[in-house]
DOLUMKOL-108857 format. One record per residue (C-alpha): residue number from 1; x, y, z. Coordinates in steps of 0.5 Angstrom, whole numbers. Example, Ala and Ser with C-alpha at 12.3 -4.5 7.8 and 13.67 -1.06 7.14 Angstrom:
BEGIN
<pt><n>1</n><c1>25</c1><c2>-9</c2><c3>16</c3></pt>
<pt><n>2</n><c1>27</c1><c2>-2</c2><c3>14</c3></pt>
***
This chain:
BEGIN
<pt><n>1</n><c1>-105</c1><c2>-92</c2><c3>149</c3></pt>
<pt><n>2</n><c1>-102</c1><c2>-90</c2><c3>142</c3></pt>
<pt><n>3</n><c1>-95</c1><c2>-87</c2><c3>140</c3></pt>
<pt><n>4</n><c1>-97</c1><c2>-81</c2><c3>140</c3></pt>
<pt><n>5</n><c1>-101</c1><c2>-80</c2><c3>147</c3></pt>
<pt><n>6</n><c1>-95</c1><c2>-83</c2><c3>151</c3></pt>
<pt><n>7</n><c1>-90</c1><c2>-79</c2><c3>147</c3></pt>
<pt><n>8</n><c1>-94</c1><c2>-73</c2><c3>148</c3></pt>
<pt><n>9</n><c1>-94</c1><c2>-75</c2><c3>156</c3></pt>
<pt><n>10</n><c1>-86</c1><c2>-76</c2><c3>156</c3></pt>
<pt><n>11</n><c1>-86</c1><c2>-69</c2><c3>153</c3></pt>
<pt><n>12</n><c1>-91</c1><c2>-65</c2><c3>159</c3></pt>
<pt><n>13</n><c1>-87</c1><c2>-69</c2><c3>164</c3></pt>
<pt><n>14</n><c1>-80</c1><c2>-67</c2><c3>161</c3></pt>
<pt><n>15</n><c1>-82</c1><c2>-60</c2><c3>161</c3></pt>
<pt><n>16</n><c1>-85</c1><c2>-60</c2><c3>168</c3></pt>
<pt><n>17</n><c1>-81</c1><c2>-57</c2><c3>174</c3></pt>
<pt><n>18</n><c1>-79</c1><c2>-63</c2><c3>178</c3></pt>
<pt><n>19</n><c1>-84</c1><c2>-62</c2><c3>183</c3></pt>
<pt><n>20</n><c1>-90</c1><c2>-63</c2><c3>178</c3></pt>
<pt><n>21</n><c1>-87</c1><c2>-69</c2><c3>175</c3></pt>
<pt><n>22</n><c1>-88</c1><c2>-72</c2><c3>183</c3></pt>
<pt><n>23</n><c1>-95</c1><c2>-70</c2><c3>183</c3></pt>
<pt><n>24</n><c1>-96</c1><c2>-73</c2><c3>177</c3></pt>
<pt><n>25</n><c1>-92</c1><c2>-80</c2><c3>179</c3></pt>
<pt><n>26</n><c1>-96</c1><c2>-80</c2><c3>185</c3></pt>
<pt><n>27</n><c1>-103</c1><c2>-79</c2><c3>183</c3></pt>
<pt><n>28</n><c1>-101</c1><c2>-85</c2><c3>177</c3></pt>
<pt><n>29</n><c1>-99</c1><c2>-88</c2><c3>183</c3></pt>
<pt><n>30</n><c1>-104</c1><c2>-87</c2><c3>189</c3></pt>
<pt><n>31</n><c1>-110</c1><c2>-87</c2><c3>185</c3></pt>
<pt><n>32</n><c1>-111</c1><c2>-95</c2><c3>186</c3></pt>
<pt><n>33</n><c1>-108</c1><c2>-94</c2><c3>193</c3></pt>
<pt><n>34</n><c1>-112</c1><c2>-90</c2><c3>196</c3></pt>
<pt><n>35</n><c1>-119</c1><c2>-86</c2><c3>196</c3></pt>
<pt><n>36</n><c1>-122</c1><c2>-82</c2><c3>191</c3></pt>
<pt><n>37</n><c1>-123</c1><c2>-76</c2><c3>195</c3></pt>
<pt><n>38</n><c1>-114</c1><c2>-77</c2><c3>196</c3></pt>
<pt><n>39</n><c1>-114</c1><c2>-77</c2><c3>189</c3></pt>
<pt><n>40</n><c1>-118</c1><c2>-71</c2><c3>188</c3></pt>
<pt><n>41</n><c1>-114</c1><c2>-67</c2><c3>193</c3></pt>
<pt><n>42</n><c1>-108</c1><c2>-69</c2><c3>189</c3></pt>
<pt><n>43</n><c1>-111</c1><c2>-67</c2><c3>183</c3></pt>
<pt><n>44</n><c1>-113</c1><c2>-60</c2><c3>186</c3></pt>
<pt><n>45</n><c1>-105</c1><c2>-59</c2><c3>188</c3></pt>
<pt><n>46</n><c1>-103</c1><c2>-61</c2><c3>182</c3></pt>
<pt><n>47</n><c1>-108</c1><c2>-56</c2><c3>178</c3></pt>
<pt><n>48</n><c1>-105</c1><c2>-51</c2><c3>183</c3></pt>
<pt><n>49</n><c1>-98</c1><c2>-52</c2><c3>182</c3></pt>
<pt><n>50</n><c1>-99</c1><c2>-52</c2><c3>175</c3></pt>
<pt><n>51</n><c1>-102</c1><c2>-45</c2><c3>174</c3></pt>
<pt><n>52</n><c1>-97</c1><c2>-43</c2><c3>179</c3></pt>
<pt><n>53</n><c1>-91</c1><c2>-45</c2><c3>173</c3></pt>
<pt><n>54</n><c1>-95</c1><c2>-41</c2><c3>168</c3></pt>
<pt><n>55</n><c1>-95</c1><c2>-35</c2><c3>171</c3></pt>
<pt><n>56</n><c1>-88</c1><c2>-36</c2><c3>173</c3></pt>
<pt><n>57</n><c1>-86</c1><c2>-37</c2><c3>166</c3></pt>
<pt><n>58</n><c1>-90</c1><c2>-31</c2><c3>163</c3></pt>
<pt><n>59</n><c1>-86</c1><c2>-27</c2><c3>168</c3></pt>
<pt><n>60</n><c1>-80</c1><c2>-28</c2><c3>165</c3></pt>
<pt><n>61</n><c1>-83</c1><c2>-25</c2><c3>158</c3></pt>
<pt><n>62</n><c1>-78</c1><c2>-19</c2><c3>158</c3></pt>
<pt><n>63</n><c1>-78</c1><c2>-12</c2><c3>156</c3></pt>
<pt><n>64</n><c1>-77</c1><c2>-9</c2><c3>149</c3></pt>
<pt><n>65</n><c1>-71</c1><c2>-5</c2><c3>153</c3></pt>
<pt><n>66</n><c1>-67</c1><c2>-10</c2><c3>152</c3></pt>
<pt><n>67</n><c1>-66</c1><c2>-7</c2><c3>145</c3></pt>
<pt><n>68</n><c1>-61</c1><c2>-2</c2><c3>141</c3></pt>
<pt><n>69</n><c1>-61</c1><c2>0</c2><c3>134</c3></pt>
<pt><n>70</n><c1>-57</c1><c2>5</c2><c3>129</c3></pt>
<pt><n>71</n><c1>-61</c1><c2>11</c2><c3>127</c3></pt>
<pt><n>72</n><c1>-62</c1><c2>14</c2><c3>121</c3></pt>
<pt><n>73</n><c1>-55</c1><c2>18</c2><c3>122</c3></pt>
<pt><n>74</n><c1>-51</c1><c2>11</c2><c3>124</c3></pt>
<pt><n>75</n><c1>-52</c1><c2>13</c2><c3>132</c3></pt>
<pt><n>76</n><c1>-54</c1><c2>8</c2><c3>137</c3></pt>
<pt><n>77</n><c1>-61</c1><c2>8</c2><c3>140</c3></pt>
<pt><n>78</n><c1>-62</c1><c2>5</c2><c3>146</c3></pt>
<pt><n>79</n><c1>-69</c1><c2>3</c2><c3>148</c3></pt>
<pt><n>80</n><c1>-68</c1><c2>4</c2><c3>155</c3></pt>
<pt><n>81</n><c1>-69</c1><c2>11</c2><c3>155</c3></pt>
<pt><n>82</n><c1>-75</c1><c2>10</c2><c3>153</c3></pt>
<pt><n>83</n><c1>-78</c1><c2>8</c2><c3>160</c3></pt>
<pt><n>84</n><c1>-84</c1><c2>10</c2><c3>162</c3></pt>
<pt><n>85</n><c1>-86</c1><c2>13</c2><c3>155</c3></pt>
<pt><n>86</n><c1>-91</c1><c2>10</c2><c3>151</c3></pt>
<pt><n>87</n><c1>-87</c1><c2>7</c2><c3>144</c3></pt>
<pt><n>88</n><c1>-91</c1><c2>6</c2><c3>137</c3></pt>
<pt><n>89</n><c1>-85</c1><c2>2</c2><c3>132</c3></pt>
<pt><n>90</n><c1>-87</c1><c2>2</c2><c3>125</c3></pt>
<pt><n>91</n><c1>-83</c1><c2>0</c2><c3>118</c3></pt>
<pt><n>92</n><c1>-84</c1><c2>5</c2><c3>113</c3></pt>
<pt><n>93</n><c1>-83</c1><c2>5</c2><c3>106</c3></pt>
<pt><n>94</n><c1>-81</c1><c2>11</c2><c3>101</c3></pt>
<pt><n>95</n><c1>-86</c1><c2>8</c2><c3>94</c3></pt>
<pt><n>96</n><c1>-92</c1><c2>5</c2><c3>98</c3></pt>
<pt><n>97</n><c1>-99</c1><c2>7</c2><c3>97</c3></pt>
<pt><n>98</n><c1>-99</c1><c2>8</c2><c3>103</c3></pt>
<pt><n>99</n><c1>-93</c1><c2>13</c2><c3>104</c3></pt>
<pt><n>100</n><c1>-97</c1><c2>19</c2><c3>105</c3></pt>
<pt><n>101</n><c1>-98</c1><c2>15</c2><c3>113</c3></pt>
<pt><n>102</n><c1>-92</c1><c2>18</c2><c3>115</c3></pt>
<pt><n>103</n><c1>-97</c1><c2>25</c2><c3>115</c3></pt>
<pt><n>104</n><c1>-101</c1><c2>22</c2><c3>120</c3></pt>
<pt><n>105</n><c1>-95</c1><c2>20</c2><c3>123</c3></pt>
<pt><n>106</n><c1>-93</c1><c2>26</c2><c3>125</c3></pt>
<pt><n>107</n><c1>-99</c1><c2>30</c2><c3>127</c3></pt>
<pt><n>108</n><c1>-99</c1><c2>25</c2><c3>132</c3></pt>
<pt><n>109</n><c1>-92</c1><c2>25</c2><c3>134</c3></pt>
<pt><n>110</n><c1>-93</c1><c2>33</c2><c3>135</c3></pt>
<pt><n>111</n><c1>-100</c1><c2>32</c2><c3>138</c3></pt>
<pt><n>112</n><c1>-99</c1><c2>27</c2><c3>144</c3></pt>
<pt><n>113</n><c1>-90</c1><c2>28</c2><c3>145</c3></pt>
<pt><n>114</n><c1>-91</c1><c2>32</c2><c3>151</c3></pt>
<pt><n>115</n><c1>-96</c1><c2>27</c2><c3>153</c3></pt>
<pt><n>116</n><c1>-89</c1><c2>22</c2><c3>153</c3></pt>
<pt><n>117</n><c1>-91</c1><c2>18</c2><c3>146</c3></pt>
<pt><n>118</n><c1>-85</c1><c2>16</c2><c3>142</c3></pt>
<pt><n>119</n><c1>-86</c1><c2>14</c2><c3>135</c3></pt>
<pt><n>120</n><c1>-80</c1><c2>10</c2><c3>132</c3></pt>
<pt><n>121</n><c1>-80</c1><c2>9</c2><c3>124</c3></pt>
<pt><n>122</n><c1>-76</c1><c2>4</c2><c3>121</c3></pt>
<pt><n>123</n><c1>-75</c1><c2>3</c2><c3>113</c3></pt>
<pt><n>124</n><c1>-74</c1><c2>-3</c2><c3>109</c3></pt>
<pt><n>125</n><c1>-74</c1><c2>-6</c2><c3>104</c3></pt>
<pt><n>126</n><c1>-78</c1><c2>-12</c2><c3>104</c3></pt>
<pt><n>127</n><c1>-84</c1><c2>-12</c2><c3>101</c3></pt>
<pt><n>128</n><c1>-85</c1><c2>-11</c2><c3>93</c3></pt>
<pt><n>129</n><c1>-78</c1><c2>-7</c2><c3>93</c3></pt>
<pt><n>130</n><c1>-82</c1><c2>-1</c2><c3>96</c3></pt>
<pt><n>131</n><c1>-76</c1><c2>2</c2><c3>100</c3></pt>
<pt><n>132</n><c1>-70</c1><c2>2</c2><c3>94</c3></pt>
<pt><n>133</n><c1>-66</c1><c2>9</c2><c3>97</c3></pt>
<pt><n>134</n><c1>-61</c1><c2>9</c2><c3>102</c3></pt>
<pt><n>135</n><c1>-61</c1><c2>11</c2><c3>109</c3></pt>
<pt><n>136</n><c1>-59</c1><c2>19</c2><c3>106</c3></pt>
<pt><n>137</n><c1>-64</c1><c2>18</c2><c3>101</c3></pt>
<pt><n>138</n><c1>-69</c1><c2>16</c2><c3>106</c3></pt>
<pt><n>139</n><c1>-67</c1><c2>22</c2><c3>111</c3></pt>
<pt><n>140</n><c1>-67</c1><c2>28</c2><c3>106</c3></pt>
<pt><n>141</n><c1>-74</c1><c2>25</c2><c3>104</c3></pt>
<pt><n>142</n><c1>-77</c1><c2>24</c2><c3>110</c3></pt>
<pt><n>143</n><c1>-75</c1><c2>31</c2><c3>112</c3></pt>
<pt><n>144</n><c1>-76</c1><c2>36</c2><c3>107</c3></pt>
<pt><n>145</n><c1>-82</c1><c2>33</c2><c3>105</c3></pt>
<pt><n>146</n><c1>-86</c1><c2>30</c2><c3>110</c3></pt>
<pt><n>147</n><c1>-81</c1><c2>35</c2><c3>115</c3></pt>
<pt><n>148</n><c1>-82</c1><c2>30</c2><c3>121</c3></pt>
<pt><n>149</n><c1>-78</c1><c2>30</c2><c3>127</c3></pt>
<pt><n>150</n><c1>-80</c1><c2>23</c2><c3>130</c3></pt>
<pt><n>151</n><c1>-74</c1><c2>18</c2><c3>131</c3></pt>
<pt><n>152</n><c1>-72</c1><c2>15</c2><c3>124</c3></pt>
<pt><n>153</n><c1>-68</c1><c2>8</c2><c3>124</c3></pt>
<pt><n>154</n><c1>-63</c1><c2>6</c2><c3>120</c3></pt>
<pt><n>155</n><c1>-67</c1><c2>2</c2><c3>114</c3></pt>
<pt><n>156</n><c1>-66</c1><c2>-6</c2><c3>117</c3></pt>
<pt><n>157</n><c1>-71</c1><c2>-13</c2><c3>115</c3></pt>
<pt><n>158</n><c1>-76</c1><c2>-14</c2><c3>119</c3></pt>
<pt><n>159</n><c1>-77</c1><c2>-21</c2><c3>116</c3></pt>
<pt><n>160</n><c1>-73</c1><c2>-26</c2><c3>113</c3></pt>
<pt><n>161</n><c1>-66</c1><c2>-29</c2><c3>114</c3></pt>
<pt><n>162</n><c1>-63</c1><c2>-21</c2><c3>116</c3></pt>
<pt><n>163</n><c1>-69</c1><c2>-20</c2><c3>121</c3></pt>
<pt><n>164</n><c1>-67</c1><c2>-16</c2><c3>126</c3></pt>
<pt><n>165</n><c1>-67</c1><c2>-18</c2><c3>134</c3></pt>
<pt><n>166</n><c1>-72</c1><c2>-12</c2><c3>135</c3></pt>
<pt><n>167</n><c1>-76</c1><c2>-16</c2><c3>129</c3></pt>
<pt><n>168</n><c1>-76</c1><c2>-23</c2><c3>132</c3></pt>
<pt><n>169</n><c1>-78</c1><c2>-20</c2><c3>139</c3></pt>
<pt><n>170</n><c1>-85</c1><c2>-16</c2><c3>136</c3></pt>
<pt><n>171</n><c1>-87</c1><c2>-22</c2><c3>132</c3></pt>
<pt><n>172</n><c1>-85</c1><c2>-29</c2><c3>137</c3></pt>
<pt><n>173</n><c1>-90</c1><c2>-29</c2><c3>143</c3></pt>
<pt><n>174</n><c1>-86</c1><c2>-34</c2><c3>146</c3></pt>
<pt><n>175</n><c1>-81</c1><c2>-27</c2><c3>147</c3></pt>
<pt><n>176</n><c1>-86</c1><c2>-21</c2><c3>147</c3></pt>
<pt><n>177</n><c1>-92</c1><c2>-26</c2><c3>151</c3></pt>
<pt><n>178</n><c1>-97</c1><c2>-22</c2><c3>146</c3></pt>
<pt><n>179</n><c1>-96</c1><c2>-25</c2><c3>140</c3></pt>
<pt><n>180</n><c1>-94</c1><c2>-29</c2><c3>135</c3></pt>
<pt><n>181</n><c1>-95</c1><c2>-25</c2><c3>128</c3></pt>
<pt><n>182</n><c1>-92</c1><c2>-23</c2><c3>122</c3></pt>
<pt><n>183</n><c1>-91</c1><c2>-17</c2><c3>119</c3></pt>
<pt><n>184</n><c1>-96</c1><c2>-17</c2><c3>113</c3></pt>
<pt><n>185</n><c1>-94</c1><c2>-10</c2><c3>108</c3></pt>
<pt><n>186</n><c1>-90</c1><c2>-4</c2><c3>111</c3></pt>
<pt><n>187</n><c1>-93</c1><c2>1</c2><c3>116</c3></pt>
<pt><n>188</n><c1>-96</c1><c2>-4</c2><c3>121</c3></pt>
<pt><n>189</n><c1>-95</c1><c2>-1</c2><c3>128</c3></pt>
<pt><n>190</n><c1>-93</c1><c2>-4</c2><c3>134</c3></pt>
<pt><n>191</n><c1>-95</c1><c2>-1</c2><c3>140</c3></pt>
<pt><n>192</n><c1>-92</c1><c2>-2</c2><c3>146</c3></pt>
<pt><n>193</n><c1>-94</c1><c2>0</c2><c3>153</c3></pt>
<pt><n>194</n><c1>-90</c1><c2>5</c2><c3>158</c3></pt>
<pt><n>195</n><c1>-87</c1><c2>-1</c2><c3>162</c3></pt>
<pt><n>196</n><c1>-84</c1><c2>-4</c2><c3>155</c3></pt>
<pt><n>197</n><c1>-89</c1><c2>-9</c2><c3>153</c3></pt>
<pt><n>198</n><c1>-93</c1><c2>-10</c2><c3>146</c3></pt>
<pt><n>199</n><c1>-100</c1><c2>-9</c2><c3>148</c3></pt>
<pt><n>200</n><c1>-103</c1><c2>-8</c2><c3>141</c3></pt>
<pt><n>201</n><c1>-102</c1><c2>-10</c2><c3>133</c3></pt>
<pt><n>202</n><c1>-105</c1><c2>-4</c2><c3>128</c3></pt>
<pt><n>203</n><c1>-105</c1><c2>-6</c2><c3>121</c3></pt>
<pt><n>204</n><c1>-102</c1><c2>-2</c2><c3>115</c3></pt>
<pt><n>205</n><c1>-109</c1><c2>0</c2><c3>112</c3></pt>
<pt><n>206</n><c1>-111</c1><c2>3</c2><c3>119</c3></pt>
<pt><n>207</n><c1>-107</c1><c2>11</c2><c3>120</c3></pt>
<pt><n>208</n><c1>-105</c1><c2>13</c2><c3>125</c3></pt>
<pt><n>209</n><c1>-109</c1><c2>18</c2><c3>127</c3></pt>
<pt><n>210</n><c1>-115</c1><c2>12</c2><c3>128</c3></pt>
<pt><n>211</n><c1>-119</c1><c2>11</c2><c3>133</c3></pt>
<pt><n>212</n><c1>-115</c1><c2>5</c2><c3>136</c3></pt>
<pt><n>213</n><c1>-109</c1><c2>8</c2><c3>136</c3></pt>
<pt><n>214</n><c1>-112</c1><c2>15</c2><c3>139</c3></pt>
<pt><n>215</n><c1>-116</c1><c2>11</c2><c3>145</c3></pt>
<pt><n>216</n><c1>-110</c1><c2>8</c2><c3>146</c3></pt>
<pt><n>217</n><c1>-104</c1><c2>14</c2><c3>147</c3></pt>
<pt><n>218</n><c1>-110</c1><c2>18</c2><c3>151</c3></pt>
<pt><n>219</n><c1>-111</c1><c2>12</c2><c3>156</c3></pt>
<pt><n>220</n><c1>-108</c1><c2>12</c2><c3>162</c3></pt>
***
């Protein structure tokens, strides 16, 4: 056996609950000893213990309620309050071809609100300097001319050495349990169920009036 193969053993067996590491000793051990239907019995044990563990873990996936932000006046914003709502999060920028998006965001916002949708924009500044204005910048932007109403954050990093926790959670699937992505231009959409997990990834060039996102806010 290579290198390789035995290091790839050491690391199962190292990361493996103790009672896998037994069954695993076992079966190495009995498999000369004993018949094969004992060592198939074995194997099939281990096979369920081993689905078992992985379920387990994936429990252990938490939800986006964990989070706190600052919004765009300075406040905290708790995502916890958002139990039982469906959440679309989005980073949005002042200068980008597709700023307009912040229309849609709207009509949507005003569309489905009573329907327990929330829509969270976040500004930043991380691609092509397309949000170069400060958070009272950005407000009176957003405000006047697109007159939105939905939540507006403080501008954060959704990349980078400054990426946010939120961010950081969105884009590892070892913490969100969906996906491991990144976040390819501004005015991509996650969009989180109602029990706090992120159940779908929409590209900026899709609006959010697109039939992705409508079937998903009217789906029960």
């Amino acid at each position: 056996m290579n290198r390789k193969c035995i290091n790839s053993k050491i690391n199962i067996e190292i990361a493996a609950p103790s009672f896998l590491r037994f069954a695993m000793m076992s079966l190495r051990g009995q498999r000369t000893k004993q018949s094969p239907k004992f060592s198939i019995i074995l194997l099939i044990t281990l096979l369920f213990l081993t689905s078992s563990f992985i379920v387990s873990s994936q429990t252990d996936i938490k939800p986006i309620y964990q989070f706190s932000v600052l919004d765009i006046h300075g406040d905290s914003f708790a995502f916890a309050d958002l139990k039982g709502k469906k959440v679309m999060i989005v980073n949005t920028a002042s200068k980008c071809m597709y700023t307009p998006q912040y229309r849609g965001f709207q009509k949507l916002y005003l569309n489905y609100k009573d329907s327990g949708l929330v829509i969270i924009a976040f500004p930043c500044n991380d691609f092509a300097n397309r949000e170069p204005y400060n958070n009272k910048s950005i407000r009176r932007t957003c405000e006047k001319k697109y007159e939105i109403t939905f939540p507006l954050m403080s501008k954060i990093s959704v990349k980078g050495e400054n990426q946010i926790e939120l961010y950081k959670y969105l884009t590892a699937k070892s913490l969100n349990g969906y996906s491991d992505n990144k976040v390819e231009w501004n005015f991509q959409k996650y969009l989180i169920n109602e029990k706090g997990y992120l159940e779908h990834i929409i590209p900026p060039r899709k609006g959010p009036m697109c039939d992705e996102i409508i079937e998903w806010v009217e789906s029960k």
